[in-house]
N, C-alpha and C positions, 0 to 999 in steps of 0.2 A: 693278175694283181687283184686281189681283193677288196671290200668296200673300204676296211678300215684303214688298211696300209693308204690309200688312196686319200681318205679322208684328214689321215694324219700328214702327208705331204702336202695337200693343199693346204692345211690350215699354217703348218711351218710357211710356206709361201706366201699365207696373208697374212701376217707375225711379222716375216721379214720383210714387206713392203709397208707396215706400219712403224715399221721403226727407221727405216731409208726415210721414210716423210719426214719423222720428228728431227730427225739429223740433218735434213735438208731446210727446217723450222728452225732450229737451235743456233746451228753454221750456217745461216744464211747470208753472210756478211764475205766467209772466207770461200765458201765449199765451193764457187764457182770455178775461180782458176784456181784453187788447189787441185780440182777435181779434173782440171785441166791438166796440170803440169802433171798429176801421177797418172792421167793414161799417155800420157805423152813420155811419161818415163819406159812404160811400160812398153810399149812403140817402140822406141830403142831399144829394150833390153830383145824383145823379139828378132828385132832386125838384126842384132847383131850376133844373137844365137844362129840365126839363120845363115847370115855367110859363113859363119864358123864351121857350120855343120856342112855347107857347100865345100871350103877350103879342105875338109877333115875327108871330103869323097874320093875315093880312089875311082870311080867311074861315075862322070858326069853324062847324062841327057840330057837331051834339050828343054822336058821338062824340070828339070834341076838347075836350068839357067834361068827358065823362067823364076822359079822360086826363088834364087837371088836376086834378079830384078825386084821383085813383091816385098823380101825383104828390105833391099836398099830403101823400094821406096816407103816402106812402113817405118822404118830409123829417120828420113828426110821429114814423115811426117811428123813423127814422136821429134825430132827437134823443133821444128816448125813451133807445136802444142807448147816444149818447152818455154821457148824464148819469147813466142808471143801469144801467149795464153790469153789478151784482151780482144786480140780478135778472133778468137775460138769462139771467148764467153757473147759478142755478140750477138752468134748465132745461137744463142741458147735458146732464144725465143722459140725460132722454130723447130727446132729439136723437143726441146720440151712444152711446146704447146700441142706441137701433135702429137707426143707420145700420151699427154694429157687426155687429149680429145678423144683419139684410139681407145685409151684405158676404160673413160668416159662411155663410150658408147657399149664396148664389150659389155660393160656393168647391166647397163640399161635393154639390152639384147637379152642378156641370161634373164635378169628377172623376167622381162615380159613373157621369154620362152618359157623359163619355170611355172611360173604364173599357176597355171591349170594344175600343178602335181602337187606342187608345195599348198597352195588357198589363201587364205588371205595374208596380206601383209609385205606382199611382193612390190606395193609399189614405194614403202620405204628404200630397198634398195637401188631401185628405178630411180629414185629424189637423187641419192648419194651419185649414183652413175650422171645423173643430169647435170650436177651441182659441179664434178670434175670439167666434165664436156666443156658446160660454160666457161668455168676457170680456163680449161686450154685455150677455149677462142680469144679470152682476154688476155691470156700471155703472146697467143699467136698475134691477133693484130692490133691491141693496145701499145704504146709506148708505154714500158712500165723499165724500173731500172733492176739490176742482178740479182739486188737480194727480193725486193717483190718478184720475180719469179723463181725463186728458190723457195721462197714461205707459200705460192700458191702452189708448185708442184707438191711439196710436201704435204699442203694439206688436201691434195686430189689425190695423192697415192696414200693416203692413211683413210678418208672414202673409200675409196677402191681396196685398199684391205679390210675395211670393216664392211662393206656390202659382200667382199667372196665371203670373208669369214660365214656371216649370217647364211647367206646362201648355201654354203658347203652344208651348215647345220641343219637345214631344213631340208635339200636336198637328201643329205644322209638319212634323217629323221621319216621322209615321206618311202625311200628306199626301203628302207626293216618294215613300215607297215605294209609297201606291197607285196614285201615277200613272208609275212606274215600271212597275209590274206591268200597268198600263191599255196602253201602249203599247209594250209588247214584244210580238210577234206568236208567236203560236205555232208551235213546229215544223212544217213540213211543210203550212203551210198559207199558201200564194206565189201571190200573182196574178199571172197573167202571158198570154202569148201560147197562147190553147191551139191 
């Protein structure tokens, strides 16, 4: 894979976690248990592809039993999500205060590691990495209610997209100089006919 195709998937990657934030900003009123009921629909819709495709086998194993167990219980849970999608979004805190935190730190790791290739300016994305973290601990162990943490993870994953963003760039940007420098040859030093 080369630099650019690589460059061009992570930045789509920080694109799409910038716009999951603002959505998570915008709907933060609905997007809890909506977002509850549609994987919980989804959860069913698996499970029940699942026995179908168990029913539809002309030779069952015992691993093919297990898979309809897994199934069943992915349908019990995707009901579950359905009908009581309030105690799902409970749990939102922890879910998304460490996914927060996690995201948070990744940010803050990369730049310090970049640090030395990319030069200065590494510690703005380090801020944005910190500035998640914090948010996660405040959703993780503050009492806050569903839609304050749907407007903080939103605005920790649009940090978090705009610090990879930056980083991809500089990262990319310091890559072509050292392979600029990798394949300029040095004065005075010509192969040729001796």
């Amino acid at each position: 894979m080369n630099i650019k195709s690589l460059k061009l998937k992570t930045i789509l990657v920080d694109i799409i976690l910038v716009l999951i934030g603002a959505l998570l900003i915008v709907l933060n009123q609905f997007i809890a248990s909506m977002f509850v009921q549609i994987l919980g629909g989804v959860f069913v819709l698996l499970g029940i592809i699942g026995v179908v495709v168990f029913i539809a086998m002309k030779q069952k194993t015992i691993g093919d039993t297990f898979m309809l167990a897994g199934c069943v219980a992915s349908a019990l849970v995707g009901l579950f999500f359905l009908f009581r999608p309030d105690v799902v979004v409970s749990a939102f805190n922890y879910i998304f205060g460490s996914i927060m935190i996690m995201a948070g730190l990744v940010v803050m790791i990369t730049s310090l590691g970049n640090s030395r290739h990319v030069g200065r300016g590494w510690w703005v994305t380090a801020l944005f990495g910190l500035a998640a973290t914090v948010m996660g601990c405040i959703v993780l162990f503050a009492e806050v209610g569903d839609n304050v943490i749907c407007i903080l993870t939103g605005i920790a994953l649009i940090l978090c997209g705009v610090a990879a963003f930056i980083e991809t760039i500089r990262i990319s940007k310091a890559a072509e100089r050292m392979t600029q420098k990798q394949f300029t040859p040095p004065p005075g030093d010509r192969v040729g006919p001796v």
